[in-house]
KOLGU-4560 file (N, C-alpha, C; in nm, 3 decimals, padded with zeros to 5 digits):
<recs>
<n_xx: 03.035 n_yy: -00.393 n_zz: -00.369 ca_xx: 02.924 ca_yy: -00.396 ca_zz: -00.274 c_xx: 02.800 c_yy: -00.455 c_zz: -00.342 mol: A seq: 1 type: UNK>
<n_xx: 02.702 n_yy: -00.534 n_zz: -00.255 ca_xx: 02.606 ca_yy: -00.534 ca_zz: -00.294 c_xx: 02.489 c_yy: -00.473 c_zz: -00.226 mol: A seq: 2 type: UNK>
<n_xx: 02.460 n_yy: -00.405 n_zz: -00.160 ca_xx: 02.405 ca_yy: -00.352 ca_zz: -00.064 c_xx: 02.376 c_yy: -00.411 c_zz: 00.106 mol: A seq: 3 type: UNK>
<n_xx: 02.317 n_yy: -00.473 n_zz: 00.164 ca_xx: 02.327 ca_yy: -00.478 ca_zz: 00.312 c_xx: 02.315 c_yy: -00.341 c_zz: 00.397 mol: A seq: 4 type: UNK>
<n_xx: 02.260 n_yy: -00.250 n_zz: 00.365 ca_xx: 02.215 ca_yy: -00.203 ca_zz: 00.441 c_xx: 02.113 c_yy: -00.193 c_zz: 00.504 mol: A seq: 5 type: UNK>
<n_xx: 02.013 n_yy: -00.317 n_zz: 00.511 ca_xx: 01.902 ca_yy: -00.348 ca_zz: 00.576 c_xx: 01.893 c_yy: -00.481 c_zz: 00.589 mol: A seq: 6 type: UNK>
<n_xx: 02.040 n_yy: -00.514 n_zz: 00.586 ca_xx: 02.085 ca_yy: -00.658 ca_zz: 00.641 c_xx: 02.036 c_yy: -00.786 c_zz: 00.580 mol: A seq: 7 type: UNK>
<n_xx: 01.955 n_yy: -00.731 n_zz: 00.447 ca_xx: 01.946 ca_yy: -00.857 ca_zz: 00.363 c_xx: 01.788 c_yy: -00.868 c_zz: 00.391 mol: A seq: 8 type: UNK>
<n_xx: 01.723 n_yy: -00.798 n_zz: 00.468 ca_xx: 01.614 ca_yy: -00.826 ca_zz: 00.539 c_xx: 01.500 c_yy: -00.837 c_zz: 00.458 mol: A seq: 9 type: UNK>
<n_xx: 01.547 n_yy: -00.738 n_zz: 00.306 ca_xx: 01.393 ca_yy: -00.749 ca_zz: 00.224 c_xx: 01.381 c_yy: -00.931 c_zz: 00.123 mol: A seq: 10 type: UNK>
<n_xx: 01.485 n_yy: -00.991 n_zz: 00.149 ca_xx: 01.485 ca_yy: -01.138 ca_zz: 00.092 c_xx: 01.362 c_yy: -01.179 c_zz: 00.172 mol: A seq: 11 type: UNK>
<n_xx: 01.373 n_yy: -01.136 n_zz: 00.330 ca_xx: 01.293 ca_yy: -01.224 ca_zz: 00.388 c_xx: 01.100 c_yy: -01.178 c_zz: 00.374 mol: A seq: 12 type: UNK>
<n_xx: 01.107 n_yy: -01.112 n_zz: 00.317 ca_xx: 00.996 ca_yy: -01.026 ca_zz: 00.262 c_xx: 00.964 c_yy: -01.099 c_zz: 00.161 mol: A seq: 13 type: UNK>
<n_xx: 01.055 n_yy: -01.095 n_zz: 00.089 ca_xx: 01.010 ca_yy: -01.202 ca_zz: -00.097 c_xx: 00.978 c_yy: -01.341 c_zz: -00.007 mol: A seq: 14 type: UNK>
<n_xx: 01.053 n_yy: -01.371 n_zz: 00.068 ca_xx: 01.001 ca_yy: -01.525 ca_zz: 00.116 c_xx: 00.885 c_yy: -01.528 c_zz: 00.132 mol: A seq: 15 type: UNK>
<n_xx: 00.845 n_yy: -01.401 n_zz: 00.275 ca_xx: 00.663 ca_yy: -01.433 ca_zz: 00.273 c_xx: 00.600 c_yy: -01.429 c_zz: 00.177 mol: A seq: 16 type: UNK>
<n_xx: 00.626 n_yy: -01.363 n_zz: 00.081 ca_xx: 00.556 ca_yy: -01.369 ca_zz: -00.031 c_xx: 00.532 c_yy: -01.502 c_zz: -00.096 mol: A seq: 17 type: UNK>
<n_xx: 00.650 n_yy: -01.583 n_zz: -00.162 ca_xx: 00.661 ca_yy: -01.689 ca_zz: -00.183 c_xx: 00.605 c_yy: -01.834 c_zz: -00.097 mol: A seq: 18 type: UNK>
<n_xx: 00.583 n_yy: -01.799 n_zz: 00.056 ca_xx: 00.508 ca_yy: -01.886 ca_zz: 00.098 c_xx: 00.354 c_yy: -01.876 c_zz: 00.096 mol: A seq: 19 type: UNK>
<n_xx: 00.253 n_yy: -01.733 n_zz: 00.104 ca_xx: 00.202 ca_yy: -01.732 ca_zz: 00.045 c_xx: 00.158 c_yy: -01.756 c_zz: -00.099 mol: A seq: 20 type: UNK>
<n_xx: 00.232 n_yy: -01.738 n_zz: -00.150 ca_xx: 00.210 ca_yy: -01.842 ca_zz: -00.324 c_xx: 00.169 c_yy: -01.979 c_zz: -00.276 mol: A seq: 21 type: UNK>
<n_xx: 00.272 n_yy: -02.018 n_zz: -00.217 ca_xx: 00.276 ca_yy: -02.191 ca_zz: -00.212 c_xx: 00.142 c_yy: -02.184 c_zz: -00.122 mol: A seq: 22 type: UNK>
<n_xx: 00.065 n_yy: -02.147 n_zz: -00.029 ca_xx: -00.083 ca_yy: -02.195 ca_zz: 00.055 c_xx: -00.156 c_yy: -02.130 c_zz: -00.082 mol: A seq: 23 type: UNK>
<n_xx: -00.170 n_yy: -02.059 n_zz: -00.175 ca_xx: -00.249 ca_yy: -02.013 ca_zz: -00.249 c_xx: -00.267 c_yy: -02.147 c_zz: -00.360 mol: A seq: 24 type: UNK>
<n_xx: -00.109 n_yy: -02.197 n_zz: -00.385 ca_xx: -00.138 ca_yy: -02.334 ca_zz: -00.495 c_xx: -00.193 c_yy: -02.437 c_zz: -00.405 mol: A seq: 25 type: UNK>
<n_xx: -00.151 n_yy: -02.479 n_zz: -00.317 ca_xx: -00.202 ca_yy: -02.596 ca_zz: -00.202 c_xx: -00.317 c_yy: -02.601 c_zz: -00.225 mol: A seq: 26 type: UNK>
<n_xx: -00.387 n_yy: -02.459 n_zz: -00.173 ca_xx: -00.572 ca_yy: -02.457 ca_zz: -00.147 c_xx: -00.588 c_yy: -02.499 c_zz: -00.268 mol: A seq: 27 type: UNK>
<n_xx: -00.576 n_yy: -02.422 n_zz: -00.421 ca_xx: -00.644 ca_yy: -02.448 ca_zz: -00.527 c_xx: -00.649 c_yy: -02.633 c_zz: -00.545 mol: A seq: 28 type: UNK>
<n_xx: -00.574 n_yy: -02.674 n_zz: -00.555 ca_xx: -00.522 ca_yy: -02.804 ca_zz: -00.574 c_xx: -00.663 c_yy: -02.868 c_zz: -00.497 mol: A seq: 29 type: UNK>
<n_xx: -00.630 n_yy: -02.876 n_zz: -00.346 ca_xx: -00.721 ca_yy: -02.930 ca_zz: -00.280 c_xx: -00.858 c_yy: -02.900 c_zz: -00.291 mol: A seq: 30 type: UNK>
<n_xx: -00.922 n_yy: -02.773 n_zz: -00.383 ca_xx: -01.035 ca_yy: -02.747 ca_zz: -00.410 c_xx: -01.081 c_yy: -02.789 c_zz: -00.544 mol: A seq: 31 type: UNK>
<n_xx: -00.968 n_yy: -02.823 n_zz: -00.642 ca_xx: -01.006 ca_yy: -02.899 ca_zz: -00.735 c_xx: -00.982 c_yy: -03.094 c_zz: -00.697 mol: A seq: 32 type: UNK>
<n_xx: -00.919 n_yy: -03.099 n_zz: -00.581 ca_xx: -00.954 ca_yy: -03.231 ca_zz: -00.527 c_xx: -00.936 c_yy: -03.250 c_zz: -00.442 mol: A seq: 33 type: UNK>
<n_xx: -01.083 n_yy: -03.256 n_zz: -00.351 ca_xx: -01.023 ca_yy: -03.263 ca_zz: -00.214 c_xx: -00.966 c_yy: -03.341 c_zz: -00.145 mol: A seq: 34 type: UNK>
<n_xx: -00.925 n_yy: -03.356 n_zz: -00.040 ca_xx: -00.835 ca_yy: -03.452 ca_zz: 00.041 c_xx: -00.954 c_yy: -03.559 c_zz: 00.065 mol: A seq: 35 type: UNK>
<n_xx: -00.867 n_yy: -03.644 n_zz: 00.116 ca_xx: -00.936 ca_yy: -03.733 ca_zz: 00.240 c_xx: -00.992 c_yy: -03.691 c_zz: 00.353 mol: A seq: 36 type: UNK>
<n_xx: -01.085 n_yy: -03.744 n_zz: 00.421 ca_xx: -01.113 ca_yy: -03.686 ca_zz: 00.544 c_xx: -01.027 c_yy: -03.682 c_zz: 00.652 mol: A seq: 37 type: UNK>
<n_xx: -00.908 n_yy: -03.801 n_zz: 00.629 ca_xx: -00.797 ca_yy: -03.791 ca_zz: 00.742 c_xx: -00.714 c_yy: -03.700 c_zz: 00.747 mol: A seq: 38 type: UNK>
<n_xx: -00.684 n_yy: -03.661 n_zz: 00.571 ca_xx: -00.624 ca_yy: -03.557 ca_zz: 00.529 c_xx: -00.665 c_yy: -03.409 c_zz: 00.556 mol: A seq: 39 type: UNK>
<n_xx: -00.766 n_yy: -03.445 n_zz: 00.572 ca_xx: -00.829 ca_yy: -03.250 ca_zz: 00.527 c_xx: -00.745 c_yy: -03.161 c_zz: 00.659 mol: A seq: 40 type: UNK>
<n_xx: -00.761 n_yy: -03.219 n_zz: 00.781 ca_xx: -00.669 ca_yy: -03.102 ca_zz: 00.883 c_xx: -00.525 c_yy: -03.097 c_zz: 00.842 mol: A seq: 41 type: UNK>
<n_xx: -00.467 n_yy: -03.084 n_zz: 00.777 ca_xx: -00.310 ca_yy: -03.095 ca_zz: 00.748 c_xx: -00.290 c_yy: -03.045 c_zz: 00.620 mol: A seq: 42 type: UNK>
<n_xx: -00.409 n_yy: -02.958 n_zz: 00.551 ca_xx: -00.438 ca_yy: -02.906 ca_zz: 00.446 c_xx: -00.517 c_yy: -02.802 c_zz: 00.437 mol: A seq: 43 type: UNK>
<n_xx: -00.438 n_yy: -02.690 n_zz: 00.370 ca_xx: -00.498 ca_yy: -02.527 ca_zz: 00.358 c_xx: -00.627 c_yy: -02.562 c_zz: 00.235 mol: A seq: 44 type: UNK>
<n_xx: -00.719 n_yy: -02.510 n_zz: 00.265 ca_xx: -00.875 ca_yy: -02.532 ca_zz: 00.201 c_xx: -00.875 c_yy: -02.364 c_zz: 00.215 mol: A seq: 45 type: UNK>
<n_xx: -00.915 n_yy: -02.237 n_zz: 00.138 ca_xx: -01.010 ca_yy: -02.147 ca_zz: 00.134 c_xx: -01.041 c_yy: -02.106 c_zz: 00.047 mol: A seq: 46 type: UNK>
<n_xx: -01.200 n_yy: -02.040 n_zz: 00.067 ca_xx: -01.231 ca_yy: -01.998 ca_zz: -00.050 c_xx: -01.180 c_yy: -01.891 c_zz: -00.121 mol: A seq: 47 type: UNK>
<n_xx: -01.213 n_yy: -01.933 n_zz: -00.304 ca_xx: -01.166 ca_yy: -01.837 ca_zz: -00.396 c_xx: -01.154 c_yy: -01.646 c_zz: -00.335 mol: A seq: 48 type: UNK>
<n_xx: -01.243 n_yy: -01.604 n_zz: -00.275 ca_xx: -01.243 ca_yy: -01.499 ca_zz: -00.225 c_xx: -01.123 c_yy: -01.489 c_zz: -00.137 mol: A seq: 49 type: UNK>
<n_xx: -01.097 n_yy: -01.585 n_zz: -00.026 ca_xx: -00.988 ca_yy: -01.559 ca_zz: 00.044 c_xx: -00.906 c_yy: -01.544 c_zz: -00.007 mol: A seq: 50 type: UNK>
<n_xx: -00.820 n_yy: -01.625 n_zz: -00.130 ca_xx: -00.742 ca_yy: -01.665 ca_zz: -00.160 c_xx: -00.712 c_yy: -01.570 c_zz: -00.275 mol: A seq: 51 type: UNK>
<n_xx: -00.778 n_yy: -01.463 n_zz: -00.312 ca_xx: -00.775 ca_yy: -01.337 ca_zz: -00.423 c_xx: -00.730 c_yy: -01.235 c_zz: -00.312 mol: A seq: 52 type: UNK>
<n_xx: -00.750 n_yy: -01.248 n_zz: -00.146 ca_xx: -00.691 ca_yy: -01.177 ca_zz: -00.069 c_xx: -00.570 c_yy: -01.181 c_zz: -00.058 mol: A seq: 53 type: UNK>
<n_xx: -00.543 n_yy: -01.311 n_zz: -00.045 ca_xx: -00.394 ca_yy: -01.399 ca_zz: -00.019 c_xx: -00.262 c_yy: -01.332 c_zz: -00.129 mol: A seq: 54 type: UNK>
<n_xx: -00.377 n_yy: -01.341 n_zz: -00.270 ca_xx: -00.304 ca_yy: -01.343 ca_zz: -00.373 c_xx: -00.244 c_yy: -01.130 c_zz: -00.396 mol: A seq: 55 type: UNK>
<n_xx: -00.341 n_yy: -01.070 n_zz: -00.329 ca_xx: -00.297 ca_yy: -00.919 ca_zz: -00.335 c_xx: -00.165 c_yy: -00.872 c_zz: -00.242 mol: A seq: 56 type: UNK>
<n_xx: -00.179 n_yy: -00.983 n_zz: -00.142 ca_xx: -00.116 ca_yy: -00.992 ca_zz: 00.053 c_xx: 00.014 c_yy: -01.043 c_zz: -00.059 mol: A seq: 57 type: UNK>
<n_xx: 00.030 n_yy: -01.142 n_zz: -00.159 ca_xx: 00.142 ca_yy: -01.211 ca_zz: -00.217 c_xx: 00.211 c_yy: -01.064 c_zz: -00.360 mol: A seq: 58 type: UNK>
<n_xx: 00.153 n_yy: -00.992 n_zz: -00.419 ca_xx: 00.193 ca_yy: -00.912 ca_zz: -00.477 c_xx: 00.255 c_yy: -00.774 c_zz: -00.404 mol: A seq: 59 type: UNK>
<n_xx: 00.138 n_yy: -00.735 n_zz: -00.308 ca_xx: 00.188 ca_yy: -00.628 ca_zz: -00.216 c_xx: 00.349 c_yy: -00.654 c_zz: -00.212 mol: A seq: 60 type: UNK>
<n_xx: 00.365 n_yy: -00.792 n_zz: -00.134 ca_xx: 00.471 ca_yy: -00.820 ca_zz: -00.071 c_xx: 00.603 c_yy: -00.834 c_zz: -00.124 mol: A seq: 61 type: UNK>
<n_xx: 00.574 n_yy: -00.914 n_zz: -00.247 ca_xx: 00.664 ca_yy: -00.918 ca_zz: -00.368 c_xx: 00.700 c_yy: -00.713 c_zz: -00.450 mol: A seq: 62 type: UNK>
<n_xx: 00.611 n_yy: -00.662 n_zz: -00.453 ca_xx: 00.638 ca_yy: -00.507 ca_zz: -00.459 c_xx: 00.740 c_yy: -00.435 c_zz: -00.357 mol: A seq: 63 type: UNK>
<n_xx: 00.707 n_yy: -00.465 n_zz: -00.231 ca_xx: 00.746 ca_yy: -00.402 ca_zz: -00.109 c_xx: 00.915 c_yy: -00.439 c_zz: -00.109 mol: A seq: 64 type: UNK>
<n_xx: 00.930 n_yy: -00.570 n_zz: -00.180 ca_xx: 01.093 ca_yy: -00.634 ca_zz: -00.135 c_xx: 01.163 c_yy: -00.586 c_zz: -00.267 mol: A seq: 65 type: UNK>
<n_xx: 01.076 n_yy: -00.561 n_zz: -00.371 ca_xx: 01.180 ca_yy: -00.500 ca_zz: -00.447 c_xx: 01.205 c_yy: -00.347 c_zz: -00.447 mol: A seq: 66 type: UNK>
<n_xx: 01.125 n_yy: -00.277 n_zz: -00.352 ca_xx: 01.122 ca_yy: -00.145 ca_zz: -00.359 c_xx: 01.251 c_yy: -00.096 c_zz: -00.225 mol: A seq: 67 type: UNK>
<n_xx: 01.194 n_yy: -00.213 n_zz: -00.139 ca_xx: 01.352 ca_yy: -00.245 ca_zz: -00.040 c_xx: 01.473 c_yy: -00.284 c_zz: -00.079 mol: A seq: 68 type: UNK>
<n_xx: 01.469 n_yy: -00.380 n_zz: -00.199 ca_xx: 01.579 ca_yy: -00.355 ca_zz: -00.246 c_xx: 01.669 c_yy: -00.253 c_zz: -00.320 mol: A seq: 69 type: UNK>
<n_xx: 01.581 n_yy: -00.192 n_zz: -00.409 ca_xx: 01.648 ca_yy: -00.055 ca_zz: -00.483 c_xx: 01.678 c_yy: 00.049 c_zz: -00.361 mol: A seq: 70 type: UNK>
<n_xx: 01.621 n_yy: 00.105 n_zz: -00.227 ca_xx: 01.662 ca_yy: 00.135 ca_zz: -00.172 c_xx: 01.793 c_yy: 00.144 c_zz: -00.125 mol: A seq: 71 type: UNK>
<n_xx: 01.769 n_yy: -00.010 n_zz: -00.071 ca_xx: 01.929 ca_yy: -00.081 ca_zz: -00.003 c_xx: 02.050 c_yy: -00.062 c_zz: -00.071 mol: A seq: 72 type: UNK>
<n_xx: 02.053 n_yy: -00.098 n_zz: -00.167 ca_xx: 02.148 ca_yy: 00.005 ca_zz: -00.303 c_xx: 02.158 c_yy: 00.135 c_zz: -00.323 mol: A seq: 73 type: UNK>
<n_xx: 02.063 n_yy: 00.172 n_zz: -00.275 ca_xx: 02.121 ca_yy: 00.334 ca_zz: -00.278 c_xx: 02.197 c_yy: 00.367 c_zz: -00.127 mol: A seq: 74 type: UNK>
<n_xx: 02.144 n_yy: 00.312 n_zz: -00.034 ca_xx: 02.169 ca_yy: 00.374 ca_zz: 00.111 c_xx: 02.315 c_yy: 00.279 c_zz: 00.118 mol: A seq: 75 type: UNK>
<n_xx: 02.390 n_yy: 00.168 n_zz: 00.033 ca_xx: 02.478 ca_yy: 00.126 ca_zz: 00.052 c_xx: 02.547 c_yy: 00.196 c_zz: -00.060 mol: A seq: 76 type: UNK>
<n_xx: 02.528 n_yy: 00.251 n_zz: -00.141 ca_xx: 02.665 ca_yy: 00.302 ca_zz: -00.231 c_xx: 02.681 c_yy: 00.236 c_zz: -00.354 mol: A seq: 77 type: UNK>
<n_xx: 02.550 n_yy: 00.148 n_zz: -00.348 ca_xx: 02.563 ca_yy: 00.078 ca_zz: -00.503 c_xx: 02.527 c_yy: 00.153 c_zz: -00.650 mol: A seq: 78 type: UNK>
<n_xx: 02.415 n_yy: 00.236 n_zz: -00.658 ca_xx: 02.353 ca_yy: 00.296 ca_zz: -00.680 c_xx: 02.393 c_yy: 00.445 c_zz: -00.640 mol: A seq: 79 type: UNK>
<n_xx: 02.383 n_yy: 00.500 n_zz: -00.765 ca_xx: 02.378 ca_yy: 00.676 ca_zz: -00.743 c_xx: 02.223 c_yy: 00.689 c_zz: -00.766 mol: A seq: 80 type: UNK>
<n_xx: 02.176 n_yy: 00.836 n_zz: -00.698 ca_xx: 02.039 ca_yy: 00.903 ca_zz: -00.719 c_xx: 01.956 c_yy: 00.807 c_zz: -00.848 mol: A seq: 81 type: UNK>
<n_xx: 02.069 n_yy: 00.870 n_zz: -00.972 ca_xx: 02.034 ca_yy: 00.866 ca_zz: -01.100 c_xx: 02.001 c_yy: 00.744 c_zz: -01.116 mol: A seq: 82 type: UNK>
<n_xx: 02.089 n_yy: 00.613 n_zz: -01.122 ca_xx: 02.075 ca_yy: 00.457 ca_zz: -01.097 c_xx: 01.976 c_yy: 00.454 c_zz: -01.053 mol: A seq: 83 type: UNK>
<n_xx: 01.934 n_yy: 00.488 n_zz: -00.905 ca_xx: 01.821 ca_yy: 00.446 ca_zz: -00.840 c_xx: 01.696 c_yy: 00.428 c_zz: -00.908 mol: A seq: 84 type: UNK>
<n_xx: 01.665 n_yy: 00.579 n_zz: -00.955 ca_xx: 01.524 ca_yy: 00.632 ca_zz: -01.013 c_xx: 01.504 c_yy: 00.556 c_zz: -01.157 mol: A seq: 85 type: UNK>
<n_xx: 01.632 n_yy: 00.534 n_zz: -01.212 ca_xx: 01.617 ca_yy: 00.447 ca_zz: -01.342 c_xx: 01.574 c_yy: 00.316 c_zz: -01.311 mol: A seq: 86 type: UNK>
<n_xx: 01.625 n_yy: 00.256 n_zz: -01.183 ca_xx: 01.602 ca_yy: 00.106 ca_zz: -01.134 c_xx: 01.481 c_yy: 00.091 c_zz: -01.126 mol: A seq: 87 type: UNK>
<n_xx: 01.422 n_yy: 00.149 n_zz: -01.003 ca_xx: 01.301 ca_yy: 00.155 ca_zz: -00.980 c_xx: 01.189 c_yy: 00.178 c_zz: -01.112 mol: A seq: 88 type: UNK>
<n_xx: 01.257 n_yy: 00.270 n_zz: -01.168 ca_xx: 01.110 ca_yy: 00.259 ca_zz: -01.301 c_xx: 01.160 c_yy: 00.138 c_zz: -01.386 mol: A seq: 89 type: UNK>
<n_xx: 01.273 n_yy: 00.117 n_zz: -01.415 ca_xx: 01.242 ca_yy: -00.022 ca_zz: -01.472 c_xx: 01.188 c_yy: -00.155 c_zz: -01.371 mol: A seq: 90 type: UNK>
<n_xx: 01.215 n_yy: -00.189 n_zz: -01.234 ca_xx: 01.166 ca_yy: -00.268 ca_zz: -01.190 c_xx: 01.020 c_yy: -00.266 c_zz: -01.136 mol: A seq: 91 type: UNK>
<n_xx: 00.982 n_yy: -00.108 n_zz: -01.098 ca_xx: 00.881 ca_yy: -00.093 ca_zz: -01.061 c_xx: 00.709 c_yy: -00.031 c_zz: -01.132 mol: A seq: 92 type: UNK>
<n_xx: 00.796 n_yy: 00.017 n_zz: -01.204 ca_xx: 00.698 ca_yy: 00.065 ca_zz: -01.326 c_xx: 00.645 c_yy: 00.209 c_zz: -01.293 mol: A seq: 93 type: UNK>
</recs>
């Protein structure tokens, strides 16, 4: 087994995360050079402040899918109690 008992669903969790990364590198990029003016609508621009939001919204999220995953392993049979609590403090701290 690998777990599936939440149907794989916390991958799609790490994704948001990961696409937030990618608008967090975009903006920087474009704030250390900006586009063209034809360019600029077809391009994420915000400020450093937003983007320290973005970047907590991108850790939260990345936390949340691995805490769904050690779960999912336990509620599928991968993982005993003991496994679990060891997982989690090594992955989670």
């Amino acid at each position: 087994m690998s777990g599936g008992y939440f149907e794989y669903n916390q991958w799609r969790v790490e994704e948001l995360a990961e696409d937030i990364d990618r608008v967090i590198t975009r903006s920087n990029k474009f704030i250390d050079n900006p586009p063209d003016k034809d360019d600029y609508q077809h391009c994420y621009v915000y400020t450093p402040e937003t983007l320290t939001k973005f970047a907590e919204a991108r850790d939260m999220l990345m936390r949340a899918a691995k805490m769904a995953q050690r779960v999912d392993w336990l509620l599928s049979g991968d993982d005993s109690e003991e496994t679990f609590h060891k997982r989690w403090k090594e992955v989670l701290g």
